[in-house]
N, C-alpha and C positions, 0 to 999 in steps of 0.2 A: 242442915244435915244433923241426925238424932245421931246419937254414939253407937246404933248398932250398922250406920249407913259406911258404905266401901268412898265415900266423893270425896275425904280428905283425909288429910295426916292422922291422925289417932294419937293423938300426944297423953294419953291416962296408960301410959305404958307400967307393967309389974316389975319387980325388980327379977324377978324370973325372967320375962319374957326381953329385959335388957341384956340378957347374958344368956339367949337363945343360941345353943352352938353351932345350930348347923349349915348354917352360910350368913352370911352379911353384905360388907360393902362390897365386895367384888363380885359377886354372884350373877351379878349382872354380864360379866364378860367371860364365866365359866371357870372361875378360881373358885375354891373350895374352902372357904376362909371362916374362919369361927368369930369374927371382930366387925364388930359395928352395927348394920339395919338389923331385927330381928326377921328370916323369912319366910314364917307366918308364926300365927297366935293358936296356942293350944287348945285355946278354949271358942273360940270362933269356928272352927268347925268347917271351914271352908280352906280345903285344901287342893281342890284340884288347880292345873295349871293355865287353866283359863282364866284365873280367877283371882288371883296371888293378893294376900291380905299385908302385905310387906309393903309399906308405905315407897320404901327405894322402890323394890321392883315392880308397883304396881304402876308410878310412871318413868322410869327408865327402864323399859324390857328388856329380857335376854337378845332380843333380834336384832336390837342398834346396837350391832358389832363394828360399825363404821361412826363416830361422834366429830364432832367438831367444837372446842370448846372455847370459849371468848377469853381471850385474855387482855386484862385492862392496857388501854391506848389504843386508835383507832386504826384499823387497818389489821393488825396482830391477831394469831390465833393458831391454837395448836391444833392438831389432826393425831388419832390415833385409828390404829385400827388391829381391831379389836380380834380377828383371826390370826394374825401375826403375832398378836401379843407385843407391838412396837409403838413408840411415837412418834411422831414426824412433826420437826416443828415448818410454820409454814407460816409467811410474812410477806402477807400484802403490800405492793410500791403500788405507783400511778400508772408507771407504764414503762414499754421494754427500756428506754434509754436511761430511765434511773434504774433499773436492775441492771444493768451494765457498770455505772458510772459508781454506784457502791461493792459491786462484786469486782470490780476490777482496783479498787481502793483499799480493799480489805485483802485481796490477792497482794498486790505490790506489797506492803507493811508487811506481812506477815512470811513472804519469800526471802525482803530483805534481811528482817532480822536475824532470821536462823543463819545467811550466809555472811552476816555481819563482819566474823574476821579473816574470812576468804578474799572477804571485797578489798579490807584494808591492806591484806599482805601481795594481794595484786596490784593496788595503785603505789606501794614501795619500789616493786620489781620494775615497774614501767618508768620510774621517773628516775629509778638507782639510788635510790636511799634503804640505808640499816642491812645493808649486806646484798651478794648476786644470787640468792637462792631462796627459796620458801623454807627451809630451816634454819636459815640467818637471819632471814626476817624476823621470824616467828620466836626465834631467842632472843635478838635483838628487845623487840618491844616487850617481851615476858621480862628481861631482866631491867630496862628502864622503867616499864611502867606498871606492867600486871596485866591483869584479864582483862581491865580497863580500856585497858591501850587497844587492845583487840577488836574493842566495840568504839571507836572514838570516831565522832562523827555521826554515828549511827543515827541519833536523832533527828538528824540535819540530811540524813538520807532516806527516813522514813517520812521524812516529812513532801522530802522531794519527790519518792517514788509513788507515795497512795495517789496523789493525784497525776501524776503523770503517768500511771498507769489508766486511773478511771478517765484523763483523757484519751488518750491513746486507743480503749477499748471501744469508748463511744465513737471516736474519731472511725474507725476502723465496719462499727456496725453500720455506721451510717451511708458511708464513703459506697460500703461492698452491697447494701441495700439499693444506691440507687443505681450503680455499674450492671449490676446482676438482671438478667431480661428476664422480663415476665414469661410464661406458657403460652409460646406462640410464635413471640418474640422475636428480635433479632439479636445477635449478638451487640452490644453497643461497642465494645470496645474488642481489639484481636486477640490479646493477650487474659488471661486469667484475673477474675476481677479480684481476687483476694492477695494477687503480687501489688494491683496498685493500690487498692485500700491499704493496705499493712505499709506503704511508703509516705502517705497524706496521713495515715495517723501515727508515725514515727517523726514526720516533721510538726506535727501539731504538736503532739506532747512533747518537743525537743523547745520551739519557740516557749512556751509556756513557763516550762521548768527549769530552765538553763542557767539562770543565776544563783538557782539552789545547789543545782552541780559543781558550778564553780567554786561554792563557798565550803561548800564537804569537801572536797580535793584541797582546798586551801586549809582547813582546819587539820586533815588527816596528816598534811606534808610539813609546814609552819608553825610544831610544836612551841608553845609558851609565846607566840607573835597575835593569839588570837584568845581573849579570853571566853567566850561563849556565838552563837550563832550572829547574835543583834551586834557583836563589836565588831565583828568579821565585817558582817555588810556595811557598816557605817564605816570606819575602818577604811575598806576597800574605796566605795564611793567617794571619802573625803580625801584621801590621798593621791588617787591614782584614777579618779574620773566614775562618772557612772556605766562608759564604753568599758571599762575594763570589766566589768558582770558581764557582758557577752565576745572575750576575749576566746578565739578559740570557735567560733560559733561554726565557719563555713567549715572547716572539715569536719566538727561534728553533724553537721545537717548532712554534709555529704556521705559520712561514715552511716550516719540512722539510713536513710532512703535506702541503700542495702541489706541495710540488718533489716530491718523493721520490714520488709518487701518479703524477702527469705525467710522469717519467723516465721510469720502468719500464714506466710506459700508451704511452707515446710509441714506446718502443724495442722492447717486443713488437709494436705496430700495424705500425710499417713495417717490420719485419722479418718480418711476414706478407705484408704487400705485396708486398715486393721477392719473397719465394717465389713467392707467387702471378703475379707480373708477371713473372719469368724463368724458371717451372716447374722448378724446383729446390727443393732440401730441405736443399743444404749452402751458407753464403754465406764465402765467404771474407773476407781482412782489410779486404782496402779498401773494401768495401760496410760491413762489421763499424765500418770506422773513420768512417765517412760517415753514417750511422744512428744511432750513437750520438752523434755529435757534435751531429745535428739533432735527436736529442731531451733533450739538455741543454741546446742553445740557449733550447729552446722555454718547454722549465721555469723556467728562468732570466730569463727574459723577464716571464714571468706574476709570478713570485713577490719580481720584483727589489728594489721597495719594503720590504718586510718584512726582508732581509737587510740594506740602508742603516739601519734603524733599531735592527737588531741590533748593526749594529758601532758606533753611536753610543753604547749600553747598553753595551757593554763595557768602551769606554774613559773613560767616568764622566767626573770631571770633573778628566782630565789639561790642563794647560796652558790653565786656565782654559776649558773647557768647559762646557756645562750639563750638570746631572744629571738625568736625564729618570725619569720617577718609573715608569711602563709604556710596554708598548709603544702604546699609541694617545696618550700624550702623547708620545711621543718622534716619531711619523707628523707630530702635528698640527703641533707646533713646526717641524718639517722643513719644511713644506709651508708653516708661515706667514713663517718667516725665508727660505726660497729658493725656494719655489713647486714644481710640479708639476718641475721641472727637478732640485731638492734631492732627489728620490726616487728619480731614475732616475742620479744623479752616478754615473760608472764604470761603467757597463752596456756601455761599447764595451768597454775592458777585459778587466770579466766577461765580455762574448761571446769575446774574446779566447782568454782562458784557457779556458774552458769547451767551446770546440770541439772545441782537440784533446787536453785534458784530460779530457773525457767517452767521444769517439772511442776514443784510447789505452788509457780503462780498461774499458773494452766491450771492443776487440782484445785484450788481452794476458789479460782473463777468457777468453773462448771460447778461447784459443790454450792457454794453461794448463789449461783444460779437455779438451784434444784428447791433452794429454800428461799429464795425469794418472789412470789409467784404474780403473776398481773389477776385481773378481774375475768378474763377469757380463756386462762390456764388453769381454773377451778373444774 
């Protein structure tokens, strides 16, 4: 190509024609921007728009208002589009069960956190440590410890919940994939496949994670007995057996198999609802964060008792406590030392934390879902 030919870059640019005002790098997507490519040369003489002498826009057109642009690491890439004037970032997985298994890992972590010292002044209430109220708690731990105190454990519960959420999620996609009849089909099972998927993935991700549970309640309750997560478990396992990590397990199995049934039953129900009730098929966040919050309340609500007697079984018999031998003696003893009142202790709390704990981890799954795409959702 000679220097008067259109086939390549033209780099013998003037110092004029580098500081050509009247559009440049963006002109491409219909910004009017005086910085960057010149678009075109005053002296070439070829100006019409068929023809554009602007090295940017002669191969990046005005028409590629939709780009897709590579970004280094395999699989990654961002999308703009170019009428909206937006970006979308957009990250390729292998396939749906790893888009589950990190959007539900990144949901758990990040639900937990924010409800970090809800969680803590509710496992006080339930076991009757640092005062009988959420403002005794909450002065309690502020004047021994600080802000600190508020978030204790937390690590040791973000650690428990990313994956025991991304199991849980996958447990749950998998379970209601294969329940669910194909077009034609026959029902397989009588009842609602998303009651029993949400019960096989509340007990999967319960066997899983359960000695991480134990060890957060042990750390949040047994101030100055635990120096960090690794002494807890060794600690626990050397003193008092490696059974004692699943101390507590049958009424929490039995406590999840309701929740976790009720969640996912709850959170699919109105989330058909609210479709059917606004005629739409896509719900955004704050419906997403609304929905989910009210069917973790709901859960939460039903199965509250079973969870009080779970945190009562964990912590055995610190600080002169009783040792309750199962869960229907640990109910009864409840019930007989504090009445009907003893079962429900910390259910303000738990709703507390559970709203937008649940809310949060429903929005930031379906959001993570929206940007994490397969090969057949392009």
């Amino acid at each position: 190509c000679d220097a008067d030919s259109n086939c390549g870059f033209n780099l013998a640019w003037t110092l004029h024609q580098s500081f050509h005002p009247p559009a440049g790098l963006f002109a491409s997507v219909g910004h009017k921007v005086g910085v960057g490519f010149p678009a075109s040369s005053s002296s070439s003489g070829a100006t019409s728009s068929g023809n554009p002498q602007d090295p940017y826009r002669k191969y990046v057109s005005p028409e590629a208002v939709e780009t897709s642009l590579p970004v280094p690491g395999d699989g990654v890439g961002l999308r703009g589009k170019g009428k909206k004037k937006a970006v979308r970032i957009k990250i390729k997985v292998g396939n749906s069960h790893l888009k589950r298994l990190i959007s539900g890992g990144i949901a758990g972590a990040v639900s937990r956190t924010v409800v970090a010292p809800l969680e803590t002044i509710r496992t006080h209430l339930m076991v009757g440590s640092n005062g009988n109220s959420s403002t005794e708690v909450f002065e309690s731990i502020m004047k021994n410890e600080g802000w600190t105190g508020l978030f204790r454990g937390n690590f040791v519960n973000v650690i428990r919940v990313a994956p025991s959420k991304a199991i849980e999620l996958f447990a749950f996609d998998t379970a209601k994939k294969f329940l669910t009849p194909k077009s034609g089909e026959e029902r397989r099972i009588p009842i609602p496949p998303s009651l029993v998927a949400g019960a096989f993935a509340g007990v999967s991700s319960t066997l899983c994670t359960y000695p991480l549970e134990l060890i957060k309640t042990r750390l949040t309750i047994q101030r100055g007995v635990y120096d960090n997560f690794l002494h807890a478990f060794v600690k626990i396992v050397r003193e008092e057996g490696p059974a004692e990590l699943y101390r507590g397990l049958t009424p929490s199995l039995i406590g999840v198999v309701p929740y976790a049934a009720t969640n996912y039953f709850a959170y699919d129900t109105l989330k058909k609802v609210y479709k059917k009730m606004f005629k739409t098929n896509e719900i955004s966040n704050v419906p997403t964060l609304l929905i989910g919050s009210a069917a973790g309340a709901i859960s939460s609500t039903a199965t509250f008792p079973l969870e009080v007697a779970r945190k009562h079984m964990q912590v055995g018999a610190v600080g002169g406590r009783k040792v309750y031998k199962n869960m229907l003696h640990a109910l009864l003893t409840i019930l007989e030392d504090e009445g009907v009142g003893g079962l429900y202790r910390g259910l303000g709390p738990s709703c507390m934390k559970l709203v937008p704990a649940a809310g949060i981890s429903f929005m930031c799954y379906e959001a993570c879902k929206k940007i994490l795409i397969e090969e057949e959702d392009e």
